[in-house]
C-alpha positions in Angstrom: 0.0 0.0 0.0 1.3 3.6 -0.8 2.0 6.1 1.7 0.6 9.6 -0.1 2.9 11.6 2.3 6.2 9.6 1.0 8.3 12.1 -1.2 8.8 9.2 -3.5 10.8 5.9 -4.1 14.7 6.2 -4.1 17.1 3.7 -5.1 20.7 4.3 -3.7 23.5 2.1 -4.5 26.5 1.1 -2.0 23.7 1.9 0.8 24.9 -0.1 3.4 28.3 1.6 4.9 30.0 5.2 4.2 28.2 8.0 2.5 25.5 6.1 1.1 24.5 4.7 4.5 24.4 8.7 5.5 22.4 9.6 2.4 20.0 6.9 3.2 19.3 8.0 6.6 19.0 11.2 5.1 16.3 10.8 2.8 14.5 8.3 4.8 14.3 11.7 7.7 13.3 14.2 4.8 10.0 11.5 4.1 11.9 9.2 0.8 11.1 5.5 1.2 14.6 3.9 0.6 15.8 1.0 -1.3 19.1 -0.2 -0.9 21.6 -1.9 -3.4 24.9 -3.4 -1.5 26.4 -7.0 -1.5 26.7 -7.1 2.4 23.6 -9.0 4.1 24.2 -7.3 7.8 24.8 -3.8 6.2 21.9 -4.2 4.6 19.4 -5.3 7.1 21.3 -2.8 9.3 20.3 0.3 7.0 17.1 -1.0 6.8 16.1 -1.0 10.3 17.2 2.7 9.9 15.0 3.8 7.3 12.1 2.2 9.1 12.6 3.8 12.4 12.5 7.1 10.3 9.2 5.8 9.5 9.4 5.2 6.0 9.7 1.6 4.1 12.6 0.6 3.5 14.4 -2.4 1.2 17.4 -4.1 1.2 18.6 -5.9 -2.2 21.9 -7.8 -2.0 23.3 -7.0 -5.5 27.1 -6.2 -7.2 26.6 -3.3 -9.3 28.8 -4.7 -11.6 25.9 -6.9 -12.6 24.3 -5.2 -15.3 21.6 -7.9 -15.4 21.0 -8.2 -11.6 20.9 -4.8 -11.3 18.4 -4.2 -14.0 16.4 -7.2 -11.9 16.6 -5.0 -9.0 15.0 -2.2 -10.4 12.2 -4.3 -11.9 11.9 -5.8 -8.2 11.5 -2.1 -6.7 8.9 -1.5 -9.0 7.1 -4.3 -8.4 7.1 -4.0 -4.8 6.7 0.0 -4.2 5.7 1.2 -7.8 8.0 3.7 -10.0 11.1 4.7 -9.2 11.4 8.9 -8.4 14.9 8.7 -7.6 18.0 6.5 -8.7 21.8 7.8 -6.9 24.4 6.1 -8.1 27.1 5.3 -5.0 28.9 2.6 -5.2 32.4 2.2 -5.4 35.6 0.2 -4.6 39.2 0.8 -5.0 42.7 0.2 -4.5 45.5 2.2 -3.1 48.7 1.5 -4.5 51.1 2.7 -7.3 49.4 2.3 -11.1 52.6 0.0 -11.8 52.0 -2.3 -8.5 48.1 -2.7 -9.3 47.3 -5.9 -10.1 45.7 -5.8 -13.6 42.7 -7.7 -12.6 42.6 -5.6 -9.3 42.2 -2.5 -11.6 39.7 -4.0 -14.0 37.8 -4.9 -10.8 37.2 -1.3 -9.3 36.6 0.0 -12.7 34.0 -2.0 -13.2 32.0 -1.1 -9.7 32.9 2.3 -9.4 32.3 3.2 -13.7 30.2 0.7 -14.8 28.3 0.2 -12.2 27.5 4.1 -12.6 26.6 2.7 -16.1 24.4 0.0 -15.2 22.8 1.5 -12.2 21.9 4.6 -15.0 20.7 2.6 -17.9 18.4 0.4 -15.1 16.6 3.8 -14.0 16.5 5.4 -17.2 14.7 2.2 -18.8 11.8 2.8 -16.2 12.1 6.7 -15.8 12.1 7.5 -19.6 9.2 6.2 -20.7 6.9 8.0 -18.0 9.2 10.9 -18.7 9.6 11.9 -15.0 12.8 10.9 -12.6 16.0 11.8 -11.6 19.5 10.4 -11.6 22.1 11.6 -9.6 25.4 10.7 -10.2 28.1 10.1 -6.9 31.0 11.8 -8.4 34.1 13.3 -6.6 36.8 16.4 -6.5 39.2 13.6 -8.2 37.1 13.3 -11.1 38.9 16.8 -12.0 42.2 16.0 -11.0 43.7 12.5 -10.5 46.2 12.0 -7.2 49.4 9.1 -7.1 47.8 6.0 -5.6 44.1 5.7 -7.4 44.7 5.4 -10.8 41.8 3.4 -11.4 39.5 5.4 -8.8 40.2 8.6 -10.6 40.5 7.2 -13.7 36.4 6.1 -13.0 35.3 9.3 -11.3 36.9 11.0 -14.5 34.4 8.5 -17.1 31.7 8.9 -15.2 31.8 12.4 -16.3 32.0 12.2 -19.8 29.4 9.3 -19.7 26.9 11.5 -17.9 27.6 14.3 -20.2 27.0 12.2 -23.1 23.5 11.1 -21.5 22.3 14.3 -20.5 23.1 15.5 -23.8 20.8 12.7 -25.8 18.0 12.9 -23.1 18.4 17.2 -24.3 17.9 16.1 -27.9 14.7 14.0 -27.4 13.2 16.3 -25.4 12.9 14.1 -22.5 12.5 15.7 -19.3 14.7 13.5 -16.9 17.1 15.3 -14.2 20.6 14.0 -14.0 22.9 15.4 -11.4 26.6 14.8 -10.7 27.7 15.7 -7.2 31.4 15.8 -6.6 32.7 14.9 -3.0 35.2 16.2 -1.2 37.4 13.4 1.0 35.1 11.9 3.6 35.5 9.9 6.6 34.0 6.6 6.1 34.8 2.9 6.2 36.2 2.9 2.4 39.5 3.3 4.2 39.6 0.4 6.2 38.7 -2.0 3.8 40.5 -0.9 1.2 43.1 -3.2 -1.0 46.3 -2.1 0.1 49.8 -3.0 0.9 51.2 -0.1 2.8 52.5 -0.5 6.1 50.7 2.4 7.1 46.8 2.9 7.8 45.3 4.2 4.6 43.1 7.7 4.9 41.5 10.1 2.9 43.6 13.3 2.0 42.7 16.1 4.0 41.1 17.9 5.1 38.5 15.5 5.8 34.9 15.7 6.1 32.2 13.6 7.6 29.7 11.5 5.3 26.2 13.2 7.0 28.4 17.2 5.2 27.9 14.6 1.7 24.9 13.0 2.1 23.2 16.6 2.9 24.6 17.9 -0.4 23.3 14.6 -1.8 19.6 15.0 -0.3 19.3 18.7 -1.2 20.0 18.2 -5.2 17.3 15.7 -4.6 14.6 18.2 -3.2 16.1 20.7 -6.0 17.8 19.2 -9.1 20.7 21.0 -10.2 23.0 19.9 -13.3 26.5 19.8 -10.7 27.2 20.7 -6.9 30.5 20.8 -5.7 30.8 20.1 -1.9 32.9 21.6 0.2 35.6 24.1 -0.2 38.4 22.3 -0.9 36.5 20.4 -4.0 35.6 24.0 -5.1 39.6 25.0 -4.4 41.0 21.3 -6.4 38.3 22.1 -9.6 39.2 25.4 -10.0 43.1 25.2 -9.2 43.3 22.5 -11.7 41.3 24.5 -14.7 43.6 28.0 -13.6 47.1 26.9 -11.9 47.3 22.9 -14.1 51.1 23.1 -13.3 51.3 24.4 -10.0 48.6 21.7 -8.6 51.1 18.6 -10.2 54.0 20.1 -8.1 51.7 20.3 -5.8 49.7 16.5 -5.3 53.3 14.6 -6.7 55.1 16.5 -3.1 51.8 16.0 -0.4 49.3 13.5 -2.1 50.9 10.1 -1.4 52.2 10.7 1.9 48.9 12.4 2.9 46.9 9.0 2.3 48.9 7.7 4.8 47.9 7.8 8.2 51.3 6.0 10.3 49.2 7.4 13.5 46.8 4.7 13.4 47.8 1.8 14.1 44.7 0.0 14.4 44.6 -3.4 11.7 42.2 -2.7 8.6 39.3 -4.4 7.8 40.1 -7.6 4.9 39.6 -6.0 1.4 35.7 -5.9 0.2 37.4 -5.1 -3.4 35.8 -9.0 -4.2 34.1 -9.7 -1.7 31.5 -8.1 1.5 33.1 -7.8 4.5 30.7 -9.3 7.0 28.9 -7.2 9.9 27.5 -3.5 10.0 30.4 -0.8 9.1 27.8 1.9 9.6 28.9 5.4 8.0 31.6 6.5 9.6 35.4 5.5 9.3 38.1 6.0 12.0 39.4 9.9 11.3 36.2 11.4 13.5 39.5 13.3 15.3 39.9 14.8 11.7 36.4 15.0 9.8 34.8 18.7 9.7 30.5 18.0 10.5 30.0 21.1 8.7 31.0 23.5 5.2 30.1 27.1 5.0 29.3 26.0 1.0 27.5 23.2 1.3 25.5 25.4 4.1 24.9 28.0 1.5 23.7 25.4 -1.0 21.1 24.4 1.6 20.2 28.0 1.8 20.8 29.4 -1.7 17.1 30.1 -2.2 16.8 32.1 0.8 20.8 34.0 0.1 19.3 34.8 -3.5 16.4 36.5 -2.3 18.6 38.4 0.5 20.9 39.2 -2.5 17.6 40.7 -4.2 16.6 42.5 -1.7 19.8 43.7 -1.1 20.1 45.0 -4.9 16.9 46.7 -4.4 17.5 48.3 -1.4 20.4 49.8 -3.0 19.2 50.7 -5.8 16.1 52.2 -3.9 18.9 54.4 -1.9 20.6 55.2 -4.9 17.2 56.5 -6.5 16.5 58.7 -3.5 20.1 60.2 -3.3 19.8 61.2 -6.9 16.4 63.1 -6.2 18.1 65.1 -3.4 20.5 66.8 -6.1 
């Protein structure tokens, strides 16, 4: 039975841990039933629970994105069980952190293949259901790396960068056919989630996310207010804003800079703590939740993702503003 206040049905893949646990949480409190796409059977059942004690229905789907046809049955299984599908984000993601020349060939094919293509599968299975109604909205996971690639995640960056041109290329054919379909990319900044603990690596030292850090609830806010308001790209937080645009202006400076601070700086040789085994293959068993092991470094909050939030209300203050002045303006002339 539908719920007529529900905002809708959204689909979020990678659900279960990091930021698309947070995002799910997140749309479940703003009144989005949630369904969840992860492999991991306790991460799952765990995000869930959560959804339902916002008081909205929740599902849980184990699935690799990677799957085009499993995924596709997914989405036919949402739709059977809670009717179209308003909202699609595509999350998930693995990776590797090691050297491009010390990745193991099938180890790069491997997070390519969750992190692009399932981007790619994830798109074509909402776009099947959404285009023919001609109503939905995509939105894409991206990330500050997808503009400039760092030592140590060749095949992450190299993903985050096709992901890109492939929504591009979509959004441009859905333009030309007059179909009116949102799709959104949102790039990240780094966050502090599990990602880092079960990462492939072979470093003696922990693995982190280059600073500064941020926690998943700063992304998944970003993520749940380009929901309520589609916008073609949001960049979240100020240093993705700072990356972008001191790649497009300063190229040279910004290889100096990443080849001297970006390896050592996903290093972490102050924790100490053993990782998690690597979920590039295979789940990792038990609940992870959506937060990884740097809460003594992740930032809760951005002044720019803030002012996203609030843009409506900061455009009409700049209106008004305008108006006033030019009011004051108008009156000073008359007293000449």
């Amino acid at each position: 039975m539908s719920d007529t206040n529900a905002r809708g049905t959204a689909v979020i893949t990678g659900g279960s841990a990091g930021l698309g646990r947070a995002t799910a949480r997140e749309l479940a409190d703003r009144g989005w039933d949630v369904v969840v796409l992860a492999r991991g059977e306790d991460g799952l059942a765990a995000t869930v629970a959560e959804i339902e004690a916002a008081g909205r229905r929740g599902l849980g789907i184990s699935v690799d994105v990677a799957d085009a046809k499993a995924v596709d049955a997914a989405a036919a299984r949402v739709e059977e069980e809670f009717g179209g599908i308003d909202l699609w984000i595509n999350n998930a993601m693995t990776g590797t952190i090691s050297p491009f020349l010390d990745t193991a060939e099938e180890d790069f094919e491997r997070a390519t293949d969750v992190t692009y293509l399932g981007v790619v599968n994830g798109t074509r299975s909402a776009l099947r259901r959404m285009v023919p109604r001609g109503r939905g909205h995509v939105i894409q996971i991206g990330s500050a790396l997808a503009h400039r690639g760092i030592p140590l995640q060749a095949a992450y960056c190299g993903a985050k960068h096709a992901i890109h041109g492939f929504t591009d290329a979509v959004i441009g054919e859905l333009s030309h056919d007059g179909i009116p379909v949102a799709i959104s990319i949102v790039d990240m900044p780094a966050l502090n989630t599990v990602q880092f603990n079960w990462v492939k690596s072979d470093f003696a030292e922990h693995p982190q996310p280059v600073p500064p850090i941020f926690q998943p609830e700063v992304g998944a806010r970003a993520v749940a207010d380009v929901a309520d308001t589609p916008r073609r790209r949001t960049w979240v937080g100020l240093p993705t804003v700072g990356l972008i645009l001191g790649t497009r202006f300063a190229g040279r400076f910004m290889d100096w800079y990443l080849a001297k601070t970006a390896w050592s700086g996903q290093l972490s040789p102050d924790h100490t703590d053993p990782q998690l085994p690597a979920n590039l293959y295979e789940p990792v068993a038990g609940d992870h939740g959506a937060r990884g092991i740097f809460d003594d470094k992740a930032k809760s909050g951005s002044i720019q993702t803030w002012a996203i939030h609030h843009r409506r209300l900061l455009a009409g203050a700049g209106v008004a503003g305008s108006a006033v002045a030019a009011i004051g303006g108008a009156l000073a002339l008359r007293r000449r």
